[in-house]
Structure formats: structure tokens, C-alpha cells
C-alpha positions in Angstrom: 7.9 -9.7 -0.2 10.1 -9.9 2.4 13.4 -11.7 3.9 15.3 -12.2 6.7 19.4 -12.9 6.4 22.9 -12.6 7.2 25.0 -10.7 5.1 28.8 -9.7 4.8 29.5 -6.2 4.2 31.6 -5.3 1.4 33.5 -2.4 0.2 33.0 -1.5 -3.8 35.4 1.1 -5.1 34.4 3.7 -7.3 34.8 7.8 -7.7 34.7 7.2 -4.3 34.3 3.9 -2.0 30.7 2.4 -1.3 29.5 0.2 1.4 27.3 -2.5 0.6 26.0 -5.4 2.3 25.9 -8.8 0.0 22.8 -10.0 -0.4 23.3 -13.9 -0.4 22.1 -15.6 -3.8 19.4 -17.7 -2.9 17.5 -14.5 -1.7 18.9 -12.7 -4.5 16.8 -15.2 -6.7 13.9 -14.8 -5.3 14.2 -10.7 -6.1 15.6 -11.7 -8.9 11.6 -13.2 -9.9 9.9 -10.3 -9.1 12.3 -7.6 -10.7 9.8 -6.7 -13.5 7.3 -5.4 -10.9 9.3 -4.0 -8.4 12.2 -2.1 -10.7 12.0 1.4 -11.4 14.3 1.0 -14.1 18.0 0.3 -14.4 17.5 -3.1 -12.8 17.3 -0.9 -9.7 14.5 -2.1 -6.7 13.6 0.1 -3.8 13.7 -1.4 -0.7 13.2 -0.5 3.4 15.8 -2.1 5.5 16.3 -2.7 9.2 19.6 -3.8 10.4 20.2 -3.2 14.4 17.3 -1.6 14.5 18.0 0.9 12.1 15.6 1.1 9.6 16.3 3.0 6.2 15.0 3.2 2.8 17.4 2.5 -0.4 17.6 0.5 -3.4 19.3 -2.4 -4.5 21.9 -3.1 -7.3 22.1 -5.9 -9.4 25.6 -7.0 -9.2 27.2 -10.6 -9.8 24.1 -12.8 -9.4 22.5 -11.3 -6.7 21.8 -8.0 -5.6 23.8 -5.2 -3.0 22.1 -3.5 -0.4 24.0 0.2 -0.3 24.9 1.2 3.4 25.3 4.5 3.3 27.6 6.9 6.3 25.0 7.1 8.5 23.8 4.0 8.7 27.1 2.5 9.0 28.0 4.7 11.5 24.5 4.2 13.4 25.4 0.3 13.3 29.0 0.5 13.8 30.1 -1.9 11.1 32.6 -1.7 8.4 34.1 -4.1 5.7 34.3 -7.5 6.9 31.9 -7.4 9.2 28.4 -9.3 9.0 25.0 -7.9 9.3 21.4 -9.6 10.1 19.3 -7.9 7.8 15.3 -7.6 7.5 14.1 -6.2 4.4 11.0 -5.5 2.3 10.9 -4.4 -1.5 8.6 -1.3 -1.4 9.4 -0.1 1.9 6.9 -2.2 3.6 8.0 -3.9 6.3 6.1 -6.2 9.2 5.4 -4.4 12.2 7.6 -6.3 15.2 5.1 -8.7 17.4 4.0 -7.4 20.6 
């Protein structure tokens, strides 16, 4: 599966701050279906994300009926966003997302 969205990014304080990107609910929902198969435990799904053409791999947290997509430093530096700031967002669960059209 795969989506295409907007997203705000958000700041999540812990031991130390984390940078995530909100992934809206309606999306979140439709993770949300497939969790049993795509989990590797914890609630925790492994994902491949583009955003400004930067793709990396992570994985999503359940948090508050949806999920976060964690940006780390380098990505966030890469992209030049911080806290407040939207992102458009392409992601797949498994790391497989579609090649761009040519």
C-alpha cells in the first residue's frame, strides 16, 4: 500500500526532542487495517518515505489515532523544515515505493 499527503511537522519531547511528521487520520485508518501484517511488533510498521525528493526508510508510531512518521537530523536538514512547517509526503509500508513515470 501506498499514500500520498500533506502533513504538519511536529515536535515530540522526550530524553531528547523528536521530529515527526503527522500523519493525517483518514490515512492513518487505512494503516491502521493492515497493522496485523505490516507490524513487526510494538504496533511499530516500517515504512520508505520520500518527501522533497528525499527518500528514507523508518517506521511509524502509533500515536493519538493515527500514526507519526519520525524525521530524523538528516532528513530534516536535507529538506530544510522544522516545527510548523508542512510536508508533501509519499510513502509505502515495506519500503516499496512506485518508481516516478517517465
Amino acid at each position: 500500500m501506498q499514500w500520498q499527503f500533506r502533513a504538519p511537522v511536529i515536535e515530540w519531547r522526550g530524553p531528547a526532542p523528536f521530529f515527526y511528521a503527522r500523519i493525517p487520520e483518514t490515512v492513518g485508518a487505512e494503516i491502521a487495517a493492515v497493522k496485523r501484517i505490516a507490524s513487526y511488533g510494538w504496533g511499530v510498521i516500517p515504512v520508505k518515505a520520500t518527501i522533497a525528493g528525499v527518500t528514507f526508510e523508518t517506521s511509524l508510531f502509533p500515536r493519538e489515532n493515527t500514526y507519526l512518521l519520525p524525521l530524523k537530523v538528516l532528513v530534516r536538514k536535507r529538506i530544510g523544515v522544522t516545527v510548523g512547517d508542512e510536508v508533501e509526503v509519499e510513502m509505502a509500508i515495506g519500503g516499496v515505493i512506485r518508481e516516478p513515470d517517465l
